[in-house]
C-alpha positions as CSV (number, residue, x, y, z in Angstrom):
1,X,11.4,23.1,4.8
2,X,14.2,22.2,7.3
3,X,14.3,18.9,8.5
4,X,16.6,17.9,11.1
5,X,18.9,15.6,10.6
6,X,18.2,11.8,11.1
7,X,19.8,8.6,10.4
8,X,18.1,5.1,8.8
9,X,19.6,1.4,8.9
10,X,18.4,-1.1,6.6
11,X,18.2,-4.2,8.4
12,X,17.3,-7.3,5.8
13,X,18.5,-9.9,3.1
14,X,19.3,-10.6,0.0
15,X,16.6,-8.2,-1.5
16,X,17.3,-5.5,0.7
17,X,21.0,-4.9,-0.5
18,X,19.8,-5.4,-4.0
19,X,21.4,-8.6,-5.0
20,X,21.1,-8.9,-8.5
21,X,20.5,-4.9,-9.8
22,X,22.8,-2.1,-11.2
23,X,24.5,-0.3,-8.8
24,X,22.7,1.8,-6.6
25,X,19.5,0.5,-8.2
26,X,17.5,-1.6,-5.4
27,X,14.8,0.0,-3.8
28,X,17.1,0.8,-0.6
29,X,19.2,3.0,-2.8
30,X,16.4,5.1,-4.5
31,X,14.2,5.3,-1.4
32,X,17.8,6.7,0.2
33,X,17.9,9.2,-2.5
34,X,14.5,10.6,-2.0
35,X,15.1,10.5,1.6
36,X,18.2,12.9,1.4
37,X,16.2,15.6,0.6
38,X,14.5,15.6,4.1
39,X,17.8,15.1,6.1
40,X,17.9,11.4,6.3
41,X,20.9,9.7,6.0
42,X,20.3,6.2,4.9
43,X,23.3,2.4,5.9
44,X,22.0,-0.6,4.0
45,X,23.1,-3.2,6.8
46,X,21.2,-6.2,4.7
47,X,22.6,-9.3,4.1
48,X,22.0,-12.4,1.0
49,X,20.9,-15.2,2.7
50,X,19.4,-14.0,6.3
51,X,16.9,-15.6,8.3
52,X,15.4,-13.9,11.2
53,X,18.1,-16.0,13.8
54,X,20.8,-14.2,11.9
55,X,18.9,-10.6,12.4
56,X,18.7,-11.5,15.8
57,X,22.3,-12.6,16.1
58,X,23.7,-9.4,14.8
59,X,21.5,-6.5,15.4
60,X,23.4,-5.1,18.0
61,X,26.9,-4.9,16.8
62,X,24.8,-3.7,12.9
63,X,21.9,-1.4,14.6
64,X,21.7,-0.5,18.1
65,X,25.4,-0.1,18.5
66,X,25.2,2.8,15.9
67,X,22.2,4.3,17.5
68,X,20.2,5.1,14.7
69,X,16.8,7.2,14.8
70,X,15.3,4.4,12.3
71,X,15.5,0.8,11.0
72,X,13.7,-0.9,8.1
73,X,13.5,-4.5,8.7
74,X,12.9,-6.4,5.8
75,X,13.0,-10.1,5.9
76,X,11.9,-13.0,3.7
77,X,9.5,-15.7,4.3
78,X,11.6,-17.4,1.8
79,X,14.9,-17.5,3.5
80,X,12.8,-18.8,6.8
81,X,12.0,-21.9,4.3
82,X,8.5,-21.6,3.6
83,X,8.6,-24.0,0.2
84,X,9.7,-26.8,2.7
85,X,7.5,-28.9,5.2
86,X,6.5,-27.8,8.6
87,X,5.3,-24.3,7.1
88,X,3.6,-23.5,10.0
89,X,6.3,-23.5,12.5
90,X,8.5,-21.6,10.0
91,X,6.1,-18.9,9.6
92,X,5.4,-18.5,13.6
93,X,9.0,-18.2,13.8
94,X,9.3,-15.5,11.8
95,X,6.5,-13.1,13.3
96,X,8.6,-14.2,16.5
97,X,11.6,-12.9,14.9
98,X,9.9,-9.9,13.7
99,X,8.1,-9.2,17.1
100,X,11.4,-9.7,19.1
101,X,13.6,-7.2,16.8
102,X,10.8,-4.4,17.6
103,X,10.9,-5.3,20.9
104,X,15.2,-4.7,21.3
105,X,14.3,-1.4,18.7
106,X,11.7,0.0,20.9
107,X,14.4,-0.3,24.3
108,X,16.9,0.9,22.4
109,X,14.3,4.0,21.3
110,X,14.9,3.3,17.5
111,X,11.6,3.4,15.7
112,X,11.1,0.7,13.3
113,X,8.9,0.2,9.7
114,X,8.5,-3.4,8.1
115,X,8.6,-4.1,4.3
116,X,6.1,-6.9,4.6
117,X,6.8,-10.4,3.0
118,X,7.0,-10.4,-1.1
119,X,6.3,-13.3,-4.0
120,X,8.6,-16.4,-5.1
121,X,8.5,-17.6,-8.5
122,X,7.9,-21.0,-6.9
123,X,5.1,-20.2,-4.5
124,X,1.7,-22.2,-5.2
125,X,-1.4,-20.9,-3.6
126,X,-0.4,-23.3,-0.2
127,X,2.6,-20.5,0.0
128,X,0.8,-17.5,-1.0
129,X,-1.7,-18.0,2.0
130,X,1.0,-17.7,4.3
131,X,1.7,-14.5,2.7
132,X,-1.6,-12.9,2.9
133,X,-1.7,-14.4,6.7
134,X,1.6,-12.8,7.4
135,X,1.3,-9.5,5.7
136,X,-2.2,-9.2,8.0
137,X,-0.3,-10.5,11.1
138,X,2.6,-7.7,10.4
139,X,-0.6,-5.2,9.5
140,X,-1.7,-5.2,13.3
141,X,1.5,-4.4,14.9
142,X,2.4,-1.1,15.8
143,X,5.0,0.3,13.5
144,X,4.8,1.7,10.1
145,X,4.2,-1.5,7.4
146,X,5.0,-1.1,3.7
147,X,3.1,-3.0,1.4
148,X,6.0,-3.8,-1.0
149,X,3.9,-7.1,-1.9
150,X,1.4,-5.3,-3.5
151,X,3.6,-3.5,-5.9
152,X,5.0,-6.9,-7.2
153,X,2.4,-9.4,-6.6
154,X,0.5,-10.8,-9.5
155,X,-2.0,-11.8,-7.1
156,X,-1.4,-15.3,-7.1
157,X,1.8,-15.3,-5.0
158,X,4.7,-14.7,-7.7
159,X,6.0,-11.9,-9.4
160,X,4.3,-9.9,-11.7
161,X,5.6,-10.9,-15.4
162,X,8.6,-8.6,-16.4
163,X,9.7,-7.8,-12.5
164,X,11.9,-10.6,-11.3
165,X,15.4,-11.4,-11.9
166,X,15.4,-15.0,-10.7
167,X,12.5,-17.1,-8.7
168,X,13.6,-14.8,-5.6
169,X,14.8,-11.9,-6.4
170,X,13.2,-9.0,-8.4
171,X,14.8,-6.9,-11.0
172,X,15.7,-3.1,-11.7
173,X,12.0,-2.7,-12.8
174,X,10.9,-4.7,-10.0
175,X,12.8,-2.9,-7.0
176,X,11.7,0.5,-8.6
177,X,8.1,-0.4,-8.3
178,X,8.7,-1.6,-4.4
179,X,10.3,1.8,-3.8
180,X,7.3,3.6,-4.8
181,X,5.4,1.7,-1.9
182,X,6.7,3.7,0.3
183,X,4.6,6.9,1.4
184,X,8.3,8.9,1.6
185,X,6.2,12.0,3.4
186,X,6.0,9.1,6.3
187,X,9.3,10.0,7.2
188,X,8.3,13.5,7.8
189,X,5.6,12.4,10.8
190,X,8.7,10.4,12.5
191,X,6.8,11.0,15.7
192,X,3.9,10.0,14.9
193,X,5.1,6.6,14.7
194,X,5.3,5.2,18.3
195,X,1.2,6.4,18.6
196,X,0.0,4.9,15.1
197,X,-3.4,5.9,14.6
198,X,-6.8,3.9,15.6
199,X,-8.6,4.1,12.7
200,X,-12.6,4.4,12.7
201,X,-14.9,3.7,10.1
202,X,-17.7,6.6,9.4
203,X,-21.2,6.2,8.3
204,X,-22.3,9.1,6.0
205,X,-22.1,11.6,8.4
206,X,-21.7,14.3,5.5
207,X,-22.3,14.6,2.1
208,X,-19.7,16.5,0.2
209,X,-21.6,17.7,-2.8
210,X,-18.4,18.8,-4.5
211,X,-16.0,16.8,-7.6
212,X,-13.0,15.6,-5.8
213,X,-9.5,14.6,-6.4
214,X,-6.4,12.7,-4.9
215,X,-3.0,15.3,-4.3
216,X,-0.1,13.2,-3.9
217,X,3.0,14.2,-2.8
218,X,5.1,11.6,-4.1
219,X,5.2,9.5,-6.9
220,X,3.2,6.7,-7.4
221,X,2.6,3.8,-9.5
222,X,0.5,0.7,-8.8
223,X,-2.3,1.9,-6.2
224,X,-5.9,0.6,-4.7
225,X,-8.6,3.4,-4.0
226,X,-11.8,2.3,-2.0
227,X,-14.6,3.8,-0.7
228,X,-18.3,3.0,0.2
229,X,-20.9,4.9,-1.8
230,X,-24.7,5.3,-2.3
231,X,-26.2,7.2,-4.8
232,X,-28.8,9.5,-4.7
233,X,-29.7,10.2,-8.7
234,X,-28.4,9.1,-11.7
235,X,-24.9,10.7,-12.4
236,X,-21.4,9.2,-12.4
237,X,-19.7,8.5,-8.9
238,X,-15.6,7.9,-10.6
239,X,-14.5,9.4,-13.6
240,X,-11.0,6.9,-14.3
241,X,-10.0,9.4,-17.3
242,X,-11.5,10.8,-20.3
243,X,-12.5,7.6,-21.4
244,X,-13.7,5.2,-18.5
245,X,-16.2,6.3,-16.2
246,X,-18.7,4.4,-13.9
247,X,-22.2,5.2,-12.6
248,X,-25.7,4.7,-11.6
249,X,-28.3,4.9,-13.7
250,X,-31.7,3.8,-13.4
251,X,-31.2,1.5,-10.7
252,X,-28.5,-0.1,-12.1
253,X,-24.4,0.5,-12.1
254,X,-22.9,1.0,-15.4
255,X,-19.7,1.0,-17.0
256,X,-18.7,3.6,-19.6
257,X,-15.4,2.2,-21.6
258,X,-14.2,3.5,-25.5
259,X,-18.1,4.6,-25.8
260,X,-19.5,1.3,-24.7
261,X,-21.5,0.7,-22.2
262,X,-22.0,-2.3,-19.8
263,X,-23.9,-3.1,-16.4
264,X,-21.6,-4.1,-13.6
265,X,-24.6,-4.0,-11.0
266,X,-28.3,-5.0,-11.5
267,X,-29.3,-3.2,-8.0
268,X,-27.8,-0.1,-7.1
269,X,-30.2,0.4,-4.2
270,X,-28.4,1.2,-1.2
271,X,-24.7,1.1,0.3
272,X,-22.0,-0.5,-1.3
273,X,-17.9,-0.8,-1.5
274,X,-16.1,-0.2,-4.4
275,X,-12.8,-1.3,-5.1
276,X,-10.5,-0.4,-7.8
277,X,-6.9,-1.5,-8.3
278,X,-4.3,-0.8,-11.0
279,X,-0.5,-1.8,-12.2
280,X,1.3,-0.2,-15.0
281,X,3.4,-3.2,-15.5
282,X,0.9,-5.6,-16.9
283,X,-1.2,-2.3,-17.8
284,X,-4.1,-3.5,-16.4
285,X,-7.5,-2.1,-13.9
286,X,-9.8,-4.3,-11.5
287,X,-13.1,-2.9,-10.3
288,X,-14.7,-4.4,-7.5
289,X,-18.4,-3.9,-6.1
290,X,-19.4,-5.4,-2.8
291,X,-16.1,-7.5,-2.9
292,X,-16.5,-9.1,-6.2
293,X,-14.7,-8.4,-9.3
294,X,-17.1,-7.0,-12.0
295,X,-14.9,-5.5,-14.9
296,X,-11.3,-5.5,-15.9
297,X,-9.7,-3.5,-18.5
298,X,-6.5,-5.1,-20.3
299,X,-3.9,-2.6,-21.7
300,X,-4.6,0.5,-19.7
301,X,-2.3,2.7,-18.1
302,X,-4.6,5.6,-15.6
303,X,-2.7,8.9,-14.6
304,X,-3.9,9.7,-10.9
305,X,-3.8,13.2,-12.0
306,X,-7.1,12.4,-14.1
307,X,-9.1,10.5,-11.6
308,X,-12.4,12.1,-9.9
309,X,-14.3,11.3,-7.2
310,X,-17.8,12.4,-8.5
311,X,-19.5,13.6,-5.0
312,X,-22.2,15.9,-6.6
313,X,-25.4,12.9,-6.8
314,X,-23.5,10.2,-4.6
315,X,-22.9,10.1,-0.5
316,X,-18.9,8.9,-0.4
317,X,-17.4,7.8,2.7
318,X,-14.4,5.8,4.0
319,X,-12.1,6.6,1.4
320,X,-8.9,4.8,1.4
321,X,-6.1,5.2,-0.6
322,X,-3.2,2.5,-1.1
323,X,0.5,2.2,-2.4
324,X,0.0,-0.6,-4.4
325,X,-2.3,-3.4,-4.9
326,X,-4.2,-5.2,-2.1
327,X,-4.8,-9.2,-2.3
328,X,-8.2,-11.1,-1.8
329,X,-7.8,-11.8,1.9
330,X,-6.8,-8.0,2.5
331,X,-9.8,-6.2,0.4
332,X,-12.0,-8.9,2.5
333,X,-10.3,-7.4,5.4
334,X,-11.4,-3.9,4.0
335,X,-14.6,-4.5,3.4
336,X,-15.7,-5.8,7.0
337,X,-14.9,-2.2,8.0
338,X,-11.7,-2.9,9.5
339,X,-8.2,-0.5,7.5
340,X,-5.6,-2.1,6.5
341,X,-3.0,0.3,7.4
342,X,0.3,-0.8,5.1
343,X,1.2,2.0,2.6
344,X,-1.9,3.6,3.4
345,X,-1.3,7.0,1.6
346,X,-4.8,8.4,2.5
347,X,-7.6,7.5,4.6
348,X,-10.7,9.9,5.0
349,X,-14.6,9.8,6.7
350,X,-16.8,12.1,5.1
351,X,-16.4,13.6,8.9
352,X,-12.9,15.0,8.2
353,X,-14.2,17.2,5.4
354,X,-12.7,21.1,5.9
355,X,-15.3,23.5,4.1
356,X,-12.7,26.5,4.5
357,X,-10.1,24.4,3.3
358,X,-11.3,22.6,0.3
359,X,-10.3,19.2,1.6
360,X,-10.5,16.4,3.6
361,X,-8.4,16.3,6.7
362,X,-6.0,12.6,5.9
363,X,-6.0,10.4,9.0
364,X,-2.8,8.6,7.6
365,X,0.6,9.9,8.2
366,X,1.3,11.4,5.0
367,X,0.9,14.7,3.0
368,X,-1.3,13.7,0.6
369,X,-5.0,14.7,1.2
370,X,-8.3,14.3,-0.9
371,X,-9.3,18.3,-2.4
372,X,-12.0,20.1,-3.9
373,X,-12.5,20.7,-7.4
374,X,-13.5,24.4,-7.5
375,X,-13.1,24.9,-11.3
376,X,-12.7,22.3,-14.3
């Protein structure tokens, strides 16, 4: 394919210009190196220590000056002084920031994506709610969001064990798994952009009797996949890998794990949301039904490639696939009906299904898509 050729700026802090790593190491760097491929040229124009009032103060002699097509602003909620009193002013100052920086970007006609805010080794819960709040506040604005949190997070505000460098900073391992929240086939759907996508919730309007499976384009690591499901007879719904597989059977929702088998739901009458989650780094799975957590499995690593979506005996609508993994507030946000649209890799209604094509049309802006199993 020939792209044409487009330029990027990096716009952030400390993190940003991969303060800490091997050379050419930070997630900047390899998201630059898959980028080259499609004719982007990528200027890391981050510096250690910024706050949003030193963005400000030099984005136009380090962005709009040199006219790029692009900038990725990432900031820290950190740098703004979260840990220290008057949190709530610090945090409206830096959606302020954030806001005003789109605002000279959008005059300027440079497009703009957000990394959106990441863990501290010192955060308590009082901190991490500022994150969620800000990561949902950044969520409804109309740019491109990546969910680099989610690929870090251990949940509870601070780095997943193994990943960080320092109480701010992650490390090689940690800035490899942020790079693989970005959807890099977003960068192919540049125009699409400035018209982000209103996303409506479906209702069953189909049933796609088939086995079906995620196509990714690019590589992924830690992802969410949710959908709402009923079923119809007793069969399997998600097959996680030869191994793991979960089901209704007589009225109830079961879990099949190394042979064993367990009940996650009593009642399996009617609609629900399901909700599973996954990190290779602690090597660990979450399942969610209705919003709650019903079964986690320690040391397992699942291979995408091996996950099914059993549609045969099940209705399956509202899929929604994610770079990394969501937090509580978010998957509370997903299961009102309302998409959280950071590193969204795939969303689909059972309305978008192609017959002649074999798949399900993606609403996000990527490549990846949702495809029929014709033979196993």
């Amino acid at each position: 394919m020939n792209y044409e050729k487009k330029n990027l700026i990096v716009f952030g802090s400390s993190v940003a210009c991969g303060e800490g790593t091997k050379d050419n190491f930070d997630w900047a760097s390899l998201l630059a190196e898959q980028l080259k491929k499609r004719n982007w040229n990528t200027i890391n124009k981050s510096v250690g220590g910024n706050r949003l009032k030193h963005l400000l103060k030099r984005v136009h002699e380090d962005v709009i000056s040199l006219k790029p097509d692009a900038v990725i602003i990432a900031a820290s909620l950190g740098n703004e002084g979260i840990l220290y009193p008057f949190k709530q002013f610090r945090y409206n100052r830096f959606l302020k920031g954030i806001k005003k920086l789109i605002e000279l970007f959008e005059a300027n006609n440079i497009r703009t994506i957000i990394t959106n805010v990441y863990p501290h080794e010192r955060y308590t819960l009082i901190e991490y709610d500022y994150v969620q709040k800000m990561n949902l506040a950044l969520d409804v604005l109309e740019v491109p969001v990546i969910n680099v949190c989610g690929s870090i997070d251990n949940l509870n505000g601070n780095w997943l064990d193994g990943l960080y460098l320092d109480s701010a900073h992650p490390n090689d391992e940690g800035h490899l798994e942020m790079m693989t929240a970005f959807p890099v086939s977003l960068f192919d759907h540049f125009d699409e952009w400035m018209n982000p996508m209103n996303y409506n919730v479906d209702v069953f309007k189909n049933h796609v009797a088939f086995p079906l499976k995620f196509a990714l384009c690019d590589k992924i690591r830690s992802f969410t996949i949710c959908f709402d499901f009923k079923s119809l007879s007793n069969d399997n719904f998600i097959i996680l890998d030869d191994s793991t597989r979960i089901g209704t059977f007589d009225n109830k929702i079961l879990i099949t794990a190394n042979g064993k088998k367990e009940i996650l739901l009593d009642n399996s009458y009617g609609l629900h949301h399901f909700t599973v989650n996954h990190h290779p780094y602690p090597k660990e799975v979450n399942i969610y039904i209705d919003n709650e957590i019903v079964y986690t499995i320690k040391e397992k690593v699942l291979n995408i490639d091996n996950l099914v979506l059993e549609g045969q005996n099940t209705l399956l609508d509202n899929i929604l696939f994610y770079r990394g993994r969501l937090s509580d507030k978010i998957q509370q946000m997903v299961f009102s009906k309302k998409v959280y649209k950071s590193s969204l890799e795939i969303f689909s209604t059972s309305d978008d299904f192609d017959v002649n094509q074999h798949l399900f049309r993606n609403q996000a802006s990527t490549d990846s898509c949702i495809k029929v199993i014709v033979e196993r």
